[in-house]
N, CA, C and O of each residue as an XYZ file, in Angstrom:
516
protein
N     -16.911     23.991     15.064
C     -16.041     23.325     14.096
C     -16.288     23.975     12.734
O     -17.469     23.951     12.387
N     -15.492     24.509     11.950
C     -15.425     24.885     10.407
C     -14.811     24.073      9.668
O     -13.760     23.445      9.802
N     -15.742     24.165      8.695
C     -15.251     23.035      7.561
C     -16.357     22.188      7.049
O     -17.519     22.401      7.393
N     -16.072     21.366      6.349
C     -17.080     20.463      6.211
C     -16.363     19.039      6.052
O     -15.335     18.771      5.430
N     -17.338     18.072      6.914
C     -16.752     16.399      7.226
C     -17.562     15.641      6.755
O     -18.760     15.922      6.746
N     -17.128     14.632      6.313
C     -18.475     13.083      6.140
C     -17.492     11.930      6.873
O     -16.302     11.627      6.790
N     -18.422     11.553      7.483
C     -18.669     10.221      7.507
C     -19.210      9.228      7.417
O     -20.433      9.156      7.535
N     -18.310      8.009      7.141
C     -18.848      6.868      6.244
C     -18.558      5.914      6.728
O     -17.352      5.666      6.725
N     -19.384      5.031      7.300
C     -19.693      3.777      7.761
C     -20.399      2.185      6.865
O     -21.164      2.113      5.903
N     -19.855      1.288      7.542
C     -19.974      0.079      7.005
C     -19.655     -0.441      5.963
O     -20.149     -1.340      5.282
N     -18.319      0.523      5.829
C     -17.681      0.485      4.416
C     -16.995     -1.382      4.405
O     -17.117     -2.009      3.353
N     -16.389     -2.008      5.520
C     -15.899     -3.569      4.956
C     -15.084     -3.373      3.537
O     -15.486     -3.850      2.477
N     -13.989     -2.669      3.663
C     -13.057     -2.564      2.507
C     -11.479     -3.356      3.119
O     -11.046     -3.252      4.267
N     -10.840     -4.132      1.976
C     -10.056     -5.056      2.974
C      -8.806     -3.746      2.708
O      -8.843     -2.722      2.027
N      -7.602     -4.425      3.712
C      -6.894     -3.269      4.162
C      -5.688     -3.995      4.239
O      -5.595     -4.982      4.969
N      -4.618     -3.524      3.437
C      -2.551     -4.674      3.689
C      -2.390     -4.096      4.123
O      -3.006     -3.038      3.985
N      -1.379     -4.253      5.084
C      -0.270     -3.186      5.901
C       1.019     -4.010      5.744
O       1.239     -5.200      5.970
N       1.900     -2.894      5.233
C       3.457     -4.096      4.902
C       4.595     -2.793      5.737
O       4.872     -1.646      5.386
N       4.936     -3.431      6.674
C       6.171     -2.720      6.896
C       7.532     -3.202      6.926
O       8.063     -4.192      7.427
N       8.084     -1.892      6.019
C       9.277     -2.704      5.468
C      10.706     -1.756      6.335
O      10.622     -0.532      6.446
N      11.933     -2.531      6.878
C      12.996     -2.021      7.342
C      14.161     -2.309      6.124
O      14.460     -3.308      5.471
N      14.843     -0.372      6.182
C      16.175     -0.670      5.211
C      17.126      0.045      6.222
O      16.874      0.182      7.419
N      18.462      0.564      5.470
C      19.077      1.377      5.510
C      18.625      2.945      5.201
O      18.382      3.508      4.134
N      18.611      3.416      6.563
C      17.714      4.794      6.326
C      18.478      5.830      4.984
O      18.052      6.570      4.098
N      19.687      5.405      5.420
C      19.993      6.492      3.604
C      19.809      5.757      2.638
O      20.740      5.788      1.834
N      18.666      4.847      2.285
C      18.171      4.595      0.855
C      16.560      4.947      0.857
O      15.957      4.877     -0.214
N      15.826      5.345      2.124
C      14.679      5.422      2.449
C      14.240      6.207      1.416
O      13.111      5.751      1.240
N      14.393      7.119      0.589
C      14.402      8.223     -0.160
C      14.327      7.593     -2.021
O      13.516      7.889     -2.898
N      15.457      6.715     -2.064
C      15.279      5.968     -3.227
C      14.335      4.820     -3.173
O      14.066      4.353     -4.279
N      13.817      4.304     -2.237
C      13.068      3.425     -1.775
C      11.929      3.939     -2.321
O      11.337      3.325     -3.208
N      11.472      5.192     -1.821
C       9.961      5.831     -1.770
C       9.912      5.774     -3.542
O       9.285      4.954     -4.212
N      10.534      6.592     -3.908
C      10.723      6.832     -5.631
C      10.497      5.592     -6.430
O       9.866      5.621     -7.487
N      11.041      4.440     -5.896
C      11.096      3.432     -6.311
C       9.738      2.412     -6.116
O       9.087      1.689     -6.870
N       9.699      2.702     -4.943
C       8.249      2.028     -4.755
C       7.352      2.542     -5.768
O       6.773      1.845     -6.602
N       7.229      4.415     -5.596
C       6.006      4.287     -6.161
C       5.764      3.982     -7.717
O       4.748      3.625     -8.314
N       6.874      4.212     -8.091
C       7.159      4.030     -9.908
C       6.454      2.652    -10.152
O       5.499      2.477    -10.909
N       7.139      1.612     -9.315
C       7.082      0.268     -9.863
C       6.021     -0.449     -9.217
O       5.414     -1.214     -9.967
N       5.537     -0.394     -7.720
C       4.589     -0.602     -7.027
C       3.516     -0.209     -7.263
O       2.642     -0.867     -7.826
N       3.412      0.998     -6.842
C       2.036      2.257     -6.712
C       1.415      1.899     -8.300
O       0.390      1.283     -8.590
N       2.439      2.527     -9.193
C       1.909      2.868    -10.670
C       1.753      1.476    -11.342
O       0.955      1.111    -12.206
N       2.634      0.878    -10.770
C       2.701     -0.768    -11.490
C       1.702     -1.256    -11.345
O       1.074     -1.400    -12.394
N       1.027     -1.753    -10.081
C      -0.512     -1.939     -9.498
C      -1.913     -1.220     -9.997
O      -3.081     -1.589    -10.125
N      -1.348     -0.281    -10.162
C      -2.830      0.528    -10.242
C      -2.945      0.870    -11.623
O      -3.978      1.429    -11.990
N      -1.836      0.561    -12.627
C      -1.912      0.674    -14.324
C      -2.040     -0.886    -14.798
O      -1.472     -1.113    -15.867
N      -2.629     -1.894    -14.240
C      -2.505     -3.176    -14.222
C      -3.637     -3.255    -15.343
O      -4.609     -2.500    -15.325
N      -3.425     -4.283    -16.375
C      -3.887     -4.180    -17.835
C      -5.094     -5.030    -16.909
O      -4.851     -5.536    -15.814
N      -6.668     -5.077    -17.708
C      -7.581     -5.423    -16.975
C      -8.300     -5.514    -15.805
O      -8.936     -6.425    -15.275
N      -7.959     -3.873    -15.394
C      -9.192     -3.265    -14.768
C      -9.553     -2.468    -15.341
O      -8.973     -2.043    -16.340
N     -10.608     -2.023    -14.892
C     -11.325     -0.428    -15.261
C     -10.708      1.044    -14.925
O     -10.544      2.089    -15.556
N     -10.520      0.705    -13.955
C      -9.662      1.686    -12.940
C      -9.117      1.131    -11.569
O      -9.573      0.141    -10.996
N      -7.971      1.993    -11.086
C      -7.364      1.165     -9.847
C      -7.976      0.457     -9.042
O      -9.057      0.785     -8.553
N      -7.344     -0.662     -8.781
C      -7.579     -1.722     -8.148
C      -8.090     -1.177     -6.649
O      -8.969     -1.619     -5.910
N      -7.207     -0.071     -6.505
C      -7.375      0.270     -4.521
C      -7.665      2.047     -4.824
O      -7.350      2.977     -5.566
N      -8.750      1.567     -3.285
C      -8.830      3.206     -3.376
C      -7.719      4.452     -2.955
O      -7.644      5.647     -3.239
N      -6.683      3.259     -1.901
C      -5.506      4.728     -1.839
C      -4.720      4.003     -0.898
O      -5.194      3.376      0.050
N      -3.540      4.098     -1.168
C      -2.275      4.092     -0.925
C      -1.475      4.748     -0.219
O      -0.946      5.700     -0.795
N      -1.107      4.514      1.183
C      -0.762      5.670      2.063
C       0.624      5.250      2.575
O       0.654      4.147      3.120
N       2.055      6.098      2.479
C       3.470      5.528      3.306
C       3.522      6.446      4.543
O       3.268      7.647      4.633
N       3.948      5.490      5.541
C       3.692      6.516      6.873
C       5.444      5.868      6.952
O       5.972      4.824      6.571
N       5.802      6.767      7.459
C       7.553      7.339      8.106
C       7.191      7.370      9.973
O       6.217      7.844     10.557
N       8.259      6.750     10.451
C       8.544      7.264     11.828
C       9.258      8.025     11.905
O       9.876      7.868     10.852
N       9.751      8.905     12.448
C      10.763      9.628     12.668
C      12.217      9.188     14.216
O      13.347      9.549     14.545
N      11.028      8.130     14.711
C      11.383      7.148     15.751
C      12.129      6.190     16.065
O      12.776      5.756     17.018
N      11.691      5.810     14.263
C      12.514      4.450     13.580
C      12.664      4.717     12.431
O      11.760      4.623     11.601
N      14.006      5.155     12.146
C      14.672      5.637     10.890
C      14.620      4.342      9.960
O      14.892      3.270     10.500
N      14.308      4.356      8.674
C      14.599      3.178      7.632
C      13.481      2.451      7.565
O      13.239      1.948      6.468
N      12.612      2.229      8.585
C      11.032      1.410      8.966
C      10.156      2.306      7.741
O      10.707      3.401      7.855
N       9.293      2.443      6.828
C       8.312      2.819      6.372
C       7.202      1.443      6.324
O       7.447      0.276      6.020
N       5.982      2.044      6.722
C       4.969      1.463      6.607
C       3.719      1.976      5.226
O       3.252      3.115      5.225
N       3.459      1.273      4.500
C       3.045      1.268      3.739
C       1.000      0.807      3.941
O       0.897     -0.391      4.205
N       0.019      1.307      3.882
C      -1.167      0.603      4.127
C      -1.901      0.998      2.590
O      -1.800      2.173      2.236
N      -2.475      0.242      1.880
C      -3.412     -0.053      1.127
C      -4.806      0.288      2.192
O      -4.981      0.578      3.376
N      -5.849     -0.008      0.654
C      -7.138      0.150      0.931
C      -7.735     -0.528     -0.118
O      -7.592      0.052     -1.194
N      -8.476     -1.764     -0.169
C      -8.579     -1.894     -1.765
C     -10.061     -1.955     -2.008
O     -10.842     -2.214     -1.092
N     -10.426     -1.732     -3.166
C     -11.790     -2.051     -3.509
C     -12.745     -2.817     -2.863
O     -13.715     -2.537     -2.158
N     -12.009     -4.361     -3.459
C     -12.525     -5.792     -3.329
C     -11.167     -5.889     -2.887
O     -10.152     -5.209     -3.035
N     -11.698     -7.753     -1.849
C     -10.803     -8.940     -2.121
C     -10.593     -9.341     -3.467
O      -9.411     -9.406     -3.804
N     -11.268     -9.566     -4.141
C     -11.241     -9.921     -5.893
C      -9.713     -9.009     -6.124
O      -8.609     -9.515     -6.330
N     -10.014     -7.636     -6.024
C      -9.150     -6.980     -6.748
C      -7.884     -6.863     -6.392
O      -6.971     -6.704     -7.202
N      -7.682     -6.964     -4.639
C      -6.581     -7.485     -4.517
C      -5.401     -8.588     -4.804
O      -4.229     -8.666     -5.174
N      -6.646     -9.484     -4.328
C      -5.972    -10.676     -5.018
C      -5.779    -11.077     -6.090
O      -5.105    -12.074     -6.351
N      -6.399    -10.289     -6.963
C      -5.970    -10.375     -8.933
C      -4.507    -10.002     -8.630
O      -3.571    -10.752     -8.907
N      -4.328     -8.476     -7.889
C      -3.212     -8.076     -8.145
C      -1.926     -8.719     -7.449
O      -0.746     -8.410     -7.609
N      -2.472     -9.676     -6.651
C      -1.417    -10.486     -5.900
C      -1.009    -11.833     -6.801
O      -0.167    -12.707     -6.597
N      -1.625    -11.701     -7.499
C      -1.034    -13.016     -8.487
C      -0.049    -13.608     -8.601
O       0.519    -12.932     -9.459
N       0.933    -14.804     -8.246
C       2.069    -14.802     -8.294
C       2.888    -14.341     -9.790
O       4.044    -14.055    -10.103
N       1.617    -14.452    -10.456
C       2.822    -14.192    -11.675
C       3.342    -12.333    -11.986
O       4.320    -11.778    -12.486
N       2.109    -11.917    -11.387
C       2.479    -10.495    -11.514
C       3.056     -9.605    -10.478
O       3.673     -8.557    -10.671
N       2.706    -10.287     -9.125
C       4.215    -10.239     -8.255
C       5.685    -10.479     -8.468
O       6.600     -9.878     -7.905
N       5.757    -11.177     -9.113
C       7.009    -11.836     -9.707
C       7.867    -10.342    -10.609
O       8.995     -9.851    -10.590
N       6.303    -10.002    -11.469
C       6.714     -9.124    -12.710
C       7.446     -7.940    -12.040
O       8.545     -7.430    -12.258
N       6.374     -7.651    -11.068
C       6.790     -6.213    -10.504
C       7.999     -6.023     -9.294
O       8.636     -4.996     -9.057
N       8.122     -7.621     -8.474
C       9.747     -7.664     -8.054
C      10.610     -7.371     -8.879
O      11.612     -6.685     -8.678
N      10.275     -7.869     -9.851
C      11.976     -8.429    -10.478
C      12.659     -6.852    -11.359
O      13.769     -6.518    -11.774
N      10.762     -5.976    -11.309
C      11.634     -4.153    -12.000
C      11.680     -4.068    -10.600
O      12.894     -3.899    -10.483
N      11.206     -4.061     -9.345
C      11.820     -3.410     -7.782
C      13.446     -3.572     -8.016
O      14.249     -2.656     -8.194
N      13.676     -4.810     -7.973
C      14.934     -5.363     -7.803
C      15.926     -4.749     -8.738
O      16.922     -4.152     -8.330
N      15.661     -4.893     -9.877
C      16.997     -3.947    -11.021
C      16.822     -2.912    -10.752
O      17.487     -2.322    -11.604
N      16.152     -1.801     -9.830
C      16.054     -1.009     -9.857
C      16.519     -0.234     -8.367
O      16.988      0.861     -8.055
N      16.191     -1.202     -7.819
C      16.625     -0.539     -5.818
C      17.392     -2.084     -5.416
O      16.996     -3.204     -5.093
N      18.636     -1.453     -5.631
C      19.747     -2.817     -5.519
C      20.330     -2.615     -3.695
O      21.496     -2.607     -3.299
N      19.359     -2.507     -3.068
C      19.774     -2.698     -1.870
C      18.900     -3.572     -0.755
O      17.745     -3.918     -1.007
N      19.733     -3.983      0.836
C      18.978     -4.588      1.398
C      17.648     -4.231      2.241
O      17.711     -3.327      3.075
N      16.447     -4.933      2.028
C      14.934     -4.242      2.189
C      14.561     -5.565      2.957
O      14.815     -6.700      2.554
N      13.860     -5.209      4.231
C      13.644     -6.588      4.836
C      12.246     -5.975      5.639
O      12.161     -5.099      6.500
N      10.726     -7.192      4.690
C       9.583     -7.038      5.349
C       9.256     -7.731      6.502
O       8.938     -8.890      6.767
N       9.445     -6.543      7.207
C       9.400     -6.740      9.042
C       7.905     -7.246      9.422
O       7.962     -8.151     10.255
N       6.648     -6.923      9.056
C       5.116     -7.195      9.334
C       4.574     -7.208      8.823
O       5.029     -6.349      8.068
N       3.342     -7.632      8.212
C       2.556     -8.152      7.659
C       1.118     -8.378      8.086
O       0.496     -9.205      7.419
N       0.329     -7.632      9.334
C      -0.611     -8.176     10.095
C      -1.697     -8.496      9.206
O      -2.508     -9.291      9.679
N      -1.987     -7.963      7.704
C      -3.090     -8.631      7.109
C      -2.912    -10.316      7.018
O      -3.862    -11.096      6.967
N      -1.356    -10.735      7.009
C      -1.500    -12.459      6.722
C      -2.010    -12.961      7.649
O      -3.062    -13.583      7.507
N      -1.257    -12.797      9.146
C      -1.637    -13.527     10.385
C      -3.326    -13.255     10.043
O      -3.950    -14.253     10.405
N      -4.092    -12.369      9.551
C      -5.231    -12.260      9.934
C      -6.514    -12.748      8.859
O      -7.711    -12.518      9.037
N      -5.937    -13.435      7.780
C      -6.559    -14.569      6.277
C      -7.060    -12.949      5.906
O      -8.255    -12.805      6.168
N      -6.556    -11.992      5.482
C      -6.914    -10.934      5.554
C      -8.327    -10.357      5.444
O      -9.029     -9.947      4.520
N      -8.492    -10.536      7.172
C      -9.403     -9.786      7.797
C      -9.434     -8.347      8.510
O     -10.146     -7.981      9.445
N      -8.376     -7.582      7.740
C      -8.267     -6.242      8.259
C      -9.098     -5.672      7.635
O      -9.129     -6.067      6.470
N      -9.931     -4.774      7.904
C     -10.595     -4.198      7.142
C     -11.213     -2.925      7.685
O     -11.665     -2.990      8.828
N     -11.325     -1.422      6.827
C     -11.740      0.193      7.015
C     -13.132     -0.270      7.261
O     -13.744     -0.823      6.348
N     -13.622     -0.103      8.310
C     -15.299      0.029      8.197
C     -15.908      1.324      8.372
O     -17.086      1.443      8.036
N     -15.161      2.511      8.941
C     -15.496      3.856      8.806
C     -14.166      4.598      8.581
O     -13.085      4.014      8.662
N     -14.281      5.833      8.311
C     -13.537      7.029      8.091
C     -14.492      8.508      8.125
O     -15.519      8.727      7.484
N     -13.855      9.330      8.996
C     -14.303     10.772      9.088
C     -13.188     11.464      8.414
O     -11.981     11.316      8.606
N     -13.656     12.061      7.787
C     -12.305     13.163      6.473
C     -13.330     14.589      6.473
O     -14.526     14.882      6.485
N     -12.221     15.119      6.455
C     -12.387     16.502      5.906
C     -12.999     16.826      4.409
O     -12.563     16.270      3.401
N     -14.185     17.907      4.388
C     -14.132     17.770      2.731
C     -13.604     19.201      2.444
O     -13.745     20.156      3.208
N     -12.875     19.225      1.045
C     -12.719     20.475      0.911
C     -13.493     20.750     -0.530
O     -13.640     20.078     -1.551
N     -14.062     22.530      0.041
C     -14.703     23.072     -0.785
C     -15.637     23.140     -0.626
O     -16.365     23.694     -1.449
């Protein structure tokens, strides 16, 4: 094997997974849109130090056109749930909404069913350099 890997164990970092179904020809303004108002909205959130989550990943099917799945990784529970606040959910719908004026319907959710108990306890990655 070439390269160099780590792995990291017993990490217990909590983990959302939101998958959302549209109209596959907005999938594109969707992404743009998410990340402007979502991604940057979240992670420029006045009172932290630095982002709330360690990383933010959109996975595409090619299987199921319009489906994107979206998974977080976050710090803390604390930090999630600061950022779940209803009031600052609210904030950051309501620029989604003037902004991606079409129909978006969240299909899953397995962190709720689970009092969110999803959680990364290892990862093997590549390092580069």
């Amino acid at each position: 094997m070439t390269g160099s890997y780590r792995y990291v164990k017993g990490e217990r970092l909590p983990v959302e997974v939101l998958v959302f179904r549209m109209d596959p020809a907005h999938v594109e303004e969707y992404l743009a849109v998410d990340h402007e108002v979502w991604t940057r909205g979240e992670a420029l959130l006045p009172g932290f130090e630095r982002i709330p989550f360690l990383s933010k990943e959109v996975w595409l099917d090619d299987s199921k056109p319009g489906e994107v799945t979206l998974v977080f990784v976050w710090e803390s529970l604390d930090a999630w749930l600061t950022v779940g606040a209803e009031a600052v959910q609210q904030e950051l719908q309501a620029r989604f909404d003037a902004l991606f004026g079409h129909p978006i319907e969240l299909i899953h959710a397995p962190h709720e069913a689970s009092n969110y108990g999803i959680h990364r306890w290892s990862r093997f990655e590549r390092v580069e350099g």
